[in-house]
VOBA-1610 file (N, C-alpha, C; in pm, whole numbers, padded with zeros to 5 digits, always signed):
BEGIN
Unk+00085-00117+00000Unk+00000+00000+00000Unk+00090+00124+00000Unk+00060+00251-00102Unk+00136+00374-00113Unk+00094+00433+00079Unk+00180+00519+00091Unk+00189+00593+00150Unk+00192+00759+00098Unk+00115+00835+00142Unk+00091+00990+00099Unk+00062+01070+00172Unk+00214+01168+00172Unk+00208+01314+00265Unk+00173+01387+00203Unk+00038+01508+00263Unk+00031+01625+00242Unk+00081+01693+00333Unk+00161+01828+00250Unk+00193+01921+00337Unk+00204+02046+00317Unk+00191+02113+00438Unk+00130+02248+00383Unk+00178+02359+00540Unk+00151+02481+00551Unk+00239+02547+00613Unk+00184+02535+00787Unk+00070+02522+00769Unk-00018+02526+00914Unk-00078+02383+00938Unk-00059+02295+00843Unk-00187+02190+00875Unk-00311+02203+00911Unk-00382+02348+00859Unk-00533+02355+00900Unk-00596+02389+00782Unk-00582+02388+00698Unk-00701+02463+00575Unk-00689+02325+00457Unk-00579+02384+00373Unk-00529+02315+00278Unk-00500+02154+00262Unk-00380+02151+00353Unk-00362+01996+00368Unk-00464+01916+00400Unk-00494+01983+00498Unk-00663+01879+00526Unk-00732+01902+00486Unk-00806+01973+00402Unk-00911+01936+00279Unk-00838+01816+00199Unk-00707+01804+00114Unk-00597+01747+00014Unk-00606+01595+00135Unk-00643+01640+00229Unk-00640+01464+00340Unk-00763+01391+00330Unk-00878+01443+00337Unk-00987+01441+00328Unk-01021+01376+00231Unk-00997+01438+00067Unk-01011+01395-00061Unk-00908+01290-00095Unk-00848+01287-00051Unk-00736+01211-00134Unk-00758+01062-00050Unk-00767+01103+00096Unk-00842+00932+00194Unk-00993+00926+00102Unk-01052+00976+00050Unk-01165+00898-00030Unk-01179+00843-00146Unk-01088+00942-00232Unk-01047+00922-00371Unk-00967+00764-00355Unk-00826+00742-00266Unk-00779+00624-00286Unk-00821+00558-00222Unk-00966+00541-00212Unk-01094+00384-00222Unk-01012+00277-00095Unk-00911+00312-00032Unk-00858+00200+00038Unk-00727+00159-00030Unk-00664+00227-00098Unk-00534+00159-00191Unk-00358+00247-00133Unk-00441+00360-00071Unk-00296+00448+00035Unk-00347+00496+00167Unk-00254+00462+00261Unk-00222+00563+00335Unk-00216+00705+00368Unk-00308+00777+00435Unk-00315+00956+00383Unk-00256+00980+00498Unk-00152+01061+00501Unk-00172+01146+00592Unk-00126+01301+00579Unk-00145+01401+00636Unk-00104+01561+00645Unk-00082+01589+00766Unk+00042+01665+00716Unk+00097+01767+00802Unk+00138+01897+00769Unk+00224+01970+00883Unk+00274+02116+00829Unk+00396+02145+00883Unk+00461+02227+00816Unk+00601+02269+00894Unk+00625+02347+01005Unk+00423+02391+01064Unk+00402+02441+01170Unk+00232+02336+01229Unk+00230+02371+01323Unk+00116+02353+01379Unk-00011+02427+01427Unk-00094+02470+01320Unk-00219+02592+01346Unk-00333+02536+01420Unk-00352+02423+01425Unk-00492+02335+01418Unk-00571+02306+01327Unk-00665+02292+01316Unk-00754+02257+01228Unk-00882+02352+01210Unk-00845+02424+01114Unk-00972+02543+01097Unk-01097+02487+01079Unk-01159+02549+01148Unk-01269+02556+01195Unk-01391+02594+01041Unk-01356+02681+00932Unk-01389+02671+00845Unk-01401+02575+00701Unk-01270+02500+00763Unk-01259+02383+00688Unk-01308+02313+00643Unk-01322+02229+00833Unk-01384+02131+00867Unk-01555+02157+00788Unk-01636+02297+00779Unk-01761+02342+00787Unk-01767+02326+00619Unk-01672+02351+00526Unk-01676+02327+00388Unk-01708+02184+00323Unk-01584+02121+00425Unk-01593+01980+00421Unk-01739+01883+00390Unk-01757+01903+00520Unk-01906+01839+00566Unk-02004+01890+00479Unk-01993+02018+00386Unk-02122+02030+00324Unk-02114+01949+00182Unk-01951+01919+00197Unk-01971+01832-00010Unk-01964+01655+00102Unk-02004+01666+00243Unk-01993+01500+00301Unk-01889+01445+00364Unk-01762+01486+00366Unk-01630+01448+00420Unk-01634+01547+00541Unk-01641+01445+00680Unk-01575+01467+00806Unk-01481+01496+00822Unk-01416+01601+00853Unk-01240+01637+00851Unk-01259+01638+01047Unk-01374+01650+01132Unk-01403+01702+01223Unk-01310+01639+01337Unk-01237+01516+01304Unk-01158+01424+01386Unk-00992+01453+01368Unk-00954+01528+01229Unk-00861+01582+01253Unk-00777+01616+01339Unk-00606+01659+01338Unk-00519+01652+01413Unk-00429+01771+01375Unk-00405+01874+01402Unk-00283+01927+01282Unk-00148+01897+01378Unk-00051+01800+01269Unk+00022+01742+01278Unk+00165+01797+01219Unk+00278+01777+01302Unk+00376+01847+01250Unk+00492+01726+01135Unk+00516+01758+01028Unk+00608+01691+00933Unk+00695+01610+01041Unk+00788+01616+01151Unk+00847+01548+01208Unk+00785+01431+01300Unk+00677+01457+01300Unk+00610+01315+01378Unk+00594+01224+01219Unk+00657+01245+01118Unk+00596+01131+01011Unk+00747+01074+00963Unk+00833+01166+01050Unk+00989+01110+00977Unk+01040+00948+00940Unk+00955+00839+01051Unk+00951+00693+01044Unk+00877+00659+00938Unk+00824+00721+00867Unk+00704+00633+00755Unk+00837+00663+00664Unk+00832+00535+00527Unk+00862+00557+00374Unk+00737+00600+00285Unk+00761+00754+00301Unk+00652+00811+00179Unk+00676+00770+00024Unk+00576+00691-00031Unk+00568+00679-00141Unk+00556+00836-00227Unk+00445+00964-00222Unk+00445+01065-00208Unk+00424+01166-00130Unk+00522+01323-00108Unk+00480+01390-00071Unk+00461+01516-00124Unk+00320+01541-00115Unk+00270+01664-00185Unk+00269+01808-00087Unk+00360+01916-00153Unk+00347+02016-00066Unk+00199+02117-00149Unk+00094+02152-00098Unk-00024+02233-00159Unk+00015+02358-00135Unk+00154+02413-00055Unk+00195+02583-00109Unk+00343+02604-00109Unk+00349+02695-00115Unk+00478+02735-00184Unk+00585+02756-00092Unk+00529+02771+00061Unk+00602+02779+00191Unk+00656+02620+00173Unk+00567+02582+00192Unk+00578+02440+00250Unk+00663+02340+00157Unk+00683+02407+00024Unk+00731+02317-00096Unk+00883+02375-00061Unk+00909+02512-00042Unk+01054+02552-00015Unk+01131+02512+00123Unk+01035+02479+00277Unk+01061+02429+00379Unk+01089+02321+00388Unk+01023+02173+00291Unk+01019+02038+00324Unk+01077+02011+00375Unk+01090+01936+00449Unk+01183+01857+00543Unk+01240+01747+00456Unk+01328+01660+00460Unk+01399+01571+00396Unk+01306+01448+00419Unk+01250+01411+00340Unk+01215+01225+00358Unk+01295+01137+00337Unk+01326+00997+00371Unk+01451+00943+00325Unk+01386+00855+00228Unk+01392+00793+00140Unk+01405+00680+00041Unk+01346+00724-00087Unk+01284+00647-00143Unk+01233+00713-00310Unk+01112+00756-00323Unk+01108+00848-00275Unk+01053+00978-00258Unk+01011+01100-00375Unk+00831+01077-00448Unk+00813+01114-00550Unk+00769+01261-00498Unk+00819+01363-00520Unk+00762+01493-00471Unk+00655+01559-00556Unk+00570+01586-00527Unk+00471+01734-00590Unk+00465+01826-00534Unk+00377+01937-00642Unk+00347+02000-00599Unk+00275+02141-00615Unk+00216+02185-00593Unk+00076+02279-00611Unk+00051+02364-00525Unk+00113+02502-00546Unk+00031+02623-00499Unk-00104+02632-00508Unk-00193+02632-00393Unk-00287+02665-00406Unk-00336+02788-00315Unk-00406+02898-00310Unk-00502+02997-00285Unk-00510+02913-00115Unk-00403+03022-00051Unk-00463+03057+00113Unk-00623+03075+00137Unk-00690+02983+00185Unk-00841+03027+00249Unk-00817+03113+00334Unk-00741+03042+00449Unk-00725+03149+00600Unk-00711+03289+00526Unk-00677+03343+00410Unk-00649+03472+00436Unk-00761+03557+00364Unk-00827+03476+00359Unk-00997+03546+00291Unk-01042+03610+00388Unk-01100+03783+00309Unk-01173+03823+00385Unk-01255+03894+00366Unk-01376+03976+00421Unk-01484+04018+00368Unk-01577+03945+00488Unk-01719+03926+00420Unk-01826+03894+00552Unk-01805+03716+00530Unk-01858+03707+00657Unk-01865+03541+00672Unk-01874+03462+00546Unk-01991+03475+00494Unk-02065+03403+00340Unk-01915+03433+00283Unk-01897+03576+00260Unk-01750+03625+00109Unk-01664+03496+00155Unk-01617+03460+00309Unk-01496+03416+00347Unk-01517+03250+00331Unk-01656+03214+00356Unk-01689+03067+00308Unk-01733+03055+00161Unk-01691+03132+00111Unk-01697+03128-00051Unk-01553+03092-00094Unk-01462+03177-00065Unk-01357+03128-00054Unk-01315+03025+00012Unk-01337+02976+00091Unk-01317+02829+00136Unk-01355+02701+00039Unk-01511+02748-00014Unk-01530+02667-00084Unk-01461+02661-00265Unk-01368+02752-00305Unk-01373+02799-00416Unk-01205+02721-00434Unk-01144+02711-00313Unk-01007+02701-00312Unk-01046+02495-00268Unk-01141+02474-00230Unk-01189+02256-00175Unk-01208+02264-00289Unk-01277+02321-00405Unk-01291+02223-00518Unk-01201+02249-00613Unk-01075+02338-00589Unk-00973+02326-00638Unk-00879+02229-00592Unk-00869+02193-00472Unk-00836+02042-00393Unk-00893+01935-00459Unk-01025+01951-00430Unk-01119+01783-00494Unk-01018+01773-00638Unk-00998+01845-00708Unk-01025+01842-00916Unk-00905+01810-00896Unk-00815+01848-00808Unk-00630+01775-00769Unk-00612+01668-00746Unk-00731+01634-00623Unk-00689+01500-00556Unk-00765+01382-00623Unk-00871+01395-00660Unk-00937+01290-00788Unk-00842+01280-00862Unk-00734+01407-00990Unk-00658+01340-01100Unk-00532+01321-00991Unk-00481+01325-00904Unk-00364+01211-00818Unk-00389+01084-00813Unk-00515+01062-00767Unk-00541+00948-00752Unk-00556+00827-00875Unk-00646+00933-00969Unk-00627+00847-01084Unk-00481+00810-01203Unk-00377+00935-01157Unk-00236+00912-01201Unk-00155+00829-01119Unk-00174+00824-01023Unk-00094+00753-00913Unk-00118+00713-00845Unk-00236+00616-00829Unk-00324+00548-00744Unk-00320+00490-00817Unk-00343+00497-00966Unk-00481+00407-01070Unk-00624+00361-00991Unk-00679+00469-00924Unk-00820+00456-00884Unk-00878+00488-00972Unk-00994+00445-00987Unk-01080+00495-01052Unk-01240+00567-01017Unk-01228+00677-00948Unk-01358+00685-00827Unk-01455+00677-00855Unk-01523+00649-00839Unk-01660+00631-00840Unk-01662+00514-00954Unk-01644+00431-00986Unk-01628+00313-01139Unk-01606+00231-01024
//
């Protein structure tokens, strides 16, 4: 079974949406997990995006890159540009990605504007983590 890091600068927005999708997309065929090169928690807006397309993020952890140093990552995906220039070293054969994507946390405007953006930046996650899975999984979701 693959193993797959997301990582990202806080472990609260990004990575865990990219955890979320990517534990459903690979049907049971990898290992998910996310972290960050810091520890924010788990936004609270996230989790609220999540649950409306059905995925529980609500059990979440935000987890720091050095509690995963014992796993052999098959991949690790950094989702920003902090986090892609910070990585930490993984040891063995080690396929890297990687994808800037659009800070939620830094949306702002009224509640609705700021969960618009939440939701605008998850289904830019979902449309990522569906074609990962189907490049490097060979899942096929929903088939």
């Amino acid at each position: 079974m693959k193993n797959v890091l997301v990582l990202c600068t806080g472990n609260s927005c990004r990575s865990q949406i990219a955890h979320g999708y990517l534990a459903l997309f690979a049907a049971g065929k990898a290992n998910i997990y996310s972290a960050g090169i810091e520890t924010h928690g788990v936004n609270p807006q996230a989790i609220k995006i999540m649950a409306e397309d059905g995925i529980d993020i609500s059990a979440h952890t935000s987890n720091h890159a050095d509690e995963y140093q014992h796993i052999k990552f098959d991949y690790v995906i950094t989702v920003c540009d902090n986090a892609n220039e910070a990585c930490p070293y993984f040891p063995g054969n080690v396929q890297r990605l990687h994808h800037n994507f659009p800070d939620p946390a830094k949306a702002t405007g009224t509640g609705e504007e700021i969960l618009q953006q939440f939701r605008i930046v998850r289904d830019m996650i979902k449309t990522y983590a569906l074609d990962f899975a189907d490049k490097h999984l060979q899942v096929q979701y929903g088939s």
